[in-house]
C-alpha positions as CSV (number, residue, x, y, z in Angstrom):
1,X,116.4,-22.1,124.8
2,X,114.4,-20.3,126.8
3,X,115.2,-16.7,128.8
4,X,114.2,-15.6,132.1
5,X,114.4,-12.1,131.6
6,X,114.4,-10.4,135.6
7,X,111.5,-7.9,136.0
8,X,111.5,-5.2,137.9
9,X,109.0,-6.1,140.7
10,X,107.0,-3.3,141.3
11,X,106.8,-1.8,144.7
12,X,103.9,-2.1,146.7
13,X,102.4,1.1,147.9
14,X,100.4,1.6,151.3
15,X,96.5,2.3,151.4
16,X,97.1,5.8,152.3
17,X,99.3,6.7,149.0
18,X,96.9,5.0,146.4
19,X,94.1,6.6,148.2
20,X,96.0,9.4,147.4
21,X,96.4,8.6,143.9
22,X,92.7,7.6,143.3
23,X,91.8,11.4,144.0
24,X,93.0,12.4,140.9
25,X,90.8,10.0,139.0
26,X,88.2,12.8,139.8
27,X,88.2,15.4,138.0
28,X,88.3,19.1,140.3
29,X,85.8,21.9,139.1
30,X,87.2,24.4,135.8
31,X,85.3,27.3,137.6
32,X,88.4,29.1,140.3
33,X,85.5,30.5,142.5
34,X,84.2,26.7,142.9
35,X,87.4,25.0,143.4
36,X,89.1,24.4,147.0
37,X,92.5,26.1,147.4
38,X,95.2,24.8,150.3
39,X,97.1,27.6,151.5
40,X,100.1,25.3,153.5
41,X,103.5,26.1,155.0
42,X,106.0,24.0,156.3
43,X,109.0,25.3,159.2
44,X,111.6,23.6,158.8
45,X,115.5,23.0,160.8
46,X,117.2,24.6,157.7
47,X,116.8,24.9,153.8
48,X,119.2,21.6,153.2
49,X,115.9,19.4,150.9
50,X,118.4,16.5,151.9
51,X,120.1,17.1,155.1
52,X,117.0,19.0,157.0
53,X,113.8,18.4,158.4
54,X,110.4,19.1,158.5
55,X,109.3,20.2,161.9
56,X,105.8,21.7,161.1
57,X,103.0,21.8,158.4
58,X,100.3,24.3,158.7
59,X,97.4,24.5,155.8
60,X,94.1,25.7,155.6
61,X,91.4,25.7,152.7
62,X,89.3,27.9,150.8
63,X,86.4,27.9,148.1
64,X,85.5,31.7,146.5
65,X,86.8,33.7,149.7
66,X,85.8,32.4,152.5
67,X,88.6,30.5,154.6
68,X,87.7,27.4,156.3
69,X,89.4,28.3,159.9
70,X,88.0,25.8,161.9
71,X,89.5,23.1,158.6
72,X,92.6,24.1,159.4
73,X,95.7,21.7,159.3
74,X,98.6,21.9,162.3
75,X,100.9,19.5,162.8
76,X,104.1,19.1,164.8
77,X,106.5,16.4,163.7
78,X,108.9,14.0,166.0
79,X,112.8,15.7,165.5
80,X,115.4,13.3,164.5
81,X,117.1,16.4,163.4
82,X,117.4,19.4,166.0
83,X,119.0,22.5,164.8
84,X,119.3,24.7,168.0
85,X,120.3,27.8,165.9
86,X,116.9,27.7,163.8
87,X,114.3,27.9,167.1
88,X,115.0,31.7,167.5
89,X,113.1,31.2,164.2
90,X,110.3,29.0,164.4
91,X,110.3,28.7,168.4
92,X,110.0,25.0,168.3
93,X,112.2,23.0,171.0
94,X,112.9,18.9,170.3
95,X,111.3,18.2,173.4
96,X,108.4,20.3,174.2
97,X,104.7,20.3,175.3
98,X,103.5,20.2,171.4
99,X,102.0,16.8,170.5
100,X,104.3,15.9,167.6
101,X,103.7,12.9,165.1
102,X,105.9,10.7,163.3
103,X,106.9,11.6,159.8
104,X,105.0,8.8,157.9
105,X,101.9,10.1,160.3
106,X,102.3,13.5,159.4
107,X,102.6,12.2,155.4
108,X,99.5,10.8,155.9
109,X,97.4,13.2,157.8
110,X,98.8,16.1,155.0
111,X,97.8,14.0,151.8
112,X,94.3,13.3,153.3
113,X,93.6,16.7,154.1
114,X,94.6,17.9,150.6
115,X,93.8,15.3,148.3
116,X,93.5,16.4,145.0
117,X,93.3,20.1,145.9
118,X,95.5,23.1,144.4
119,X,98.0,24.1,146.6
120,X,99.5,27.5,147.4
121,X,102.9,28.4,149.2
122,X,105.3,31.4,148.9
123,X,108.5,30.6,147.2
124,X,106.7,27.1,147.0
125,X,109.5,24.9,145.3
126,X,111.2,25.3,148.3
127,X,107.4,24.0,150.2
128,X,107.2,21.5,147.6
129,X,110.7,19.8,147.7
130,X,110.7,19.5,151.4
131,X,107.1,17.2,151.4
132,X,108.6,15.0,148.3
133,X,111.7,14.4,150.5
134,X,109.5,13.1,153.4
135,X,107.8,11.2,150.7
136,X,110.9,9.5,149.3
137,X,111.9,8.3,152.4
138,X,109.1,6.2,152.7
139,X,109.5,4.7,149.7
140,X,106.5,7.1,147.6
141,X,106.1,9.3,144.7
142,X,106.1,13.0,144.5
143,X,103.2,15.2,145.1
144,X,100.9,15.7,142.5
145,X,99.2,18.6,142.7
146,X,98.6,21.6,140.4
147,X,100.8,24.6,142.4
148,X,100.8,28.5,143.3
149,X,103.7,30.5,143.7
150,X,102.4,33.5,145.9
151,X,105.1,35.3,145.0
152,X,105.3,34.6,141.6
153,X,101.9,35.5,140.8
154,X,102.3,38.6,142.8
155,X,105.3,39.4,139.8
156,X,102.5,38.6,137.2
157,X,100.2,40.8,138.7
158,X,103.0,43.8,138.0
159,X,103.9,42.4,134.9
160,X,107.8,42.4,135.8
161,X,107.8,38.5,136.0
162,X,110.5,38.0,132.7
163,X,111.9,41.4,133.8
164,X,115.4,41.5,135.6
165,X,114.0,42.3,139.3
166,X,116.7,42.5,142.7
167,X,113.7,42.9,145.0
168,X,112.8,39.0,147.0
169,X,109.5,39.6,147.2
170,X,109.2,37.9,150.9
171,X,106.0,37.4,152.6
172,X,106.7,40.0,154.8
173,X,107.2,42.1,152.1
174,X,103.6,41.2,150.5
175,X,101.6,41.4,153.6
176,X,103.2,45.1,154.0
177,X,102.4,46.1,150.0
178,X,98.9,43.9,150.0
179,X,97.8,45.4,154.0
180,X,98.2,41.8,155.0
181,X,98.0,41.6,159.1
182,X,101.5,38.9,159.9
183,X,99.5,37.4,163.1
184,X,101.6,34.3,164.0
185,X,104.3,35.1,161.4
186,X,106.6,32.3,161.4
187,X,104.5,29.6,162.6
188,X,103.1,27.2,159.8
189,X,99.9,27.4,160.2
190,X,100.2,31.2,160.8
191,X,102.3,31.3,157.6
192,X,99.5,29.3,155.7
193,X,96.5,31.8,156.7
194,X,98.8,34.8,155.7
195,X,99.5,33.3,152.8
196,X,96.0,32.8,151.6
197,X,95.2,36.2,152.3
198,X,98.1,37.3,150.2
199,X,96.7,35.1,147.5
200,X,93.1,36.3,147.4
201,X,94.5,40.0,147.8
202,X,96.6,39.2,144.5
203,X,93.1,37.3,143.1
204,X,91.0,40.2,143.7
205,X,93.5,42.6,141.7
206,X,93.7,39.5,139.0
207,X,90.3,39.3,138.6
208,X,89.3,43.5,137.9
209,X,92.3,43.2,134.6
210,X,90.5,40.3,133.6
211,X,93.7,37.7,134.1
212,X,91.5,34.9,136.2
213,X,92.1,32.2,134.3
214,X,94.1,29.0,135.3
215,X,96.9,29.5,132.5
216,X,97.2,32.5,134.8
217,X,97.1,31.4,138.3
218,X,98.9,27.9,137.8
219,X,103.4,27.2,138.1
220,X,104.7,26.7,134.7
């Protein structure tokens, strides 16, 4: 007697996502000052990982400290989901002058422009869940890139991160402690330049105590 035992047919990925993928083959440089950071933001029509939406993603890159500007990463996505209480926030309408770009366009545009890179956000889970709920809608994995909390490495840097600690830490709160200008605060890409500064503020003070090492700088 024989058995036909039903296999789970595996599910075919697009180019894009196994491009993706294949970057990781290649291993990125063990020297932080030669490695490329992504500094990224996304605004968003609420904090809901399931219910909201992505309406921007700004990101730019560095290697050692200087920030690739004219790299930079802006894009505007379609809005299936319009929260009219949320654009005194982020000042974006549903139907606007912005050239906006489908989800899956904006999924694709983001993973080539960071590829194997290590990314930074403040309060990044938050960052992080909101890009792997695009990317389960369409069917994909989860990012897989090494990550930076901004604000959690700004805790390690004042050795309170296991302490019991009230204060948020916002980004407004960095730039005003680290002398961080907030040009374009509340924009993505705004939010992504600030945040690198923040980060290579925090670097800097990392790297006179002698803590610049990955185990360091990398989400546990």
């Amino acid at each position: 007697m024989t058995f036909n035992w039903p296999f789970k047919k595996q599910p075919e990925y697009p180019d894009f996502w196994l491009e993706y993928l294949n970057c990781f083959k290649n291993k990125n440089s063990t020297d932080i000052d030669m490695s490329r950071f992504i500094a990224f933001d996304t605004e968003t029509t609420g904090f809901d990982r399931k219910e909201d939406r992505v309406l921007s993603i700004g990101a730019v890159s560095f290697v050692g400290k200087t920030i690739e500007v004219n790299n930079s990463l802006e894009l505007y996505l379609e809005q299936d989901v319009f929260k009219a209480e949320t654009v005194k926030i982020h000042g974006l309408m549903k139907n606007g002058s912005l050239e906006k770009v489908s989800e899956l366009e904006a999924i694709k545009t983001f993973l080539e422009y960071i590829k194997n890179d290590v990314l930074i956000a403040h309060h990044a889970s938050f960052d992080r869940n909101m890009i792997n709920e695009m990317l389960s809608r369409h069917g994909l994995g989860k990012l897989k890139n090494k990550f930076i909390d901004t604000g959690i490495l700004y805790k390690k840097s004042l050795h309170i991160i296991y302490q019991d600690n009230t204060k948020p830490y916002t980004l407004d709160y960095l730039c005003k402690e680290l002398h961080v200008p907030t040009v374009d605060r509340h924009t993505a890409t705004g939010d992504a330049l600030i945040t690198a500064f923040v980060f290579l503020k925090i670097l800097s003070r990392l790297d006179k105590r002698k803590h610049l090492n990955w185990g360091y700088l990398l989400n546990r």
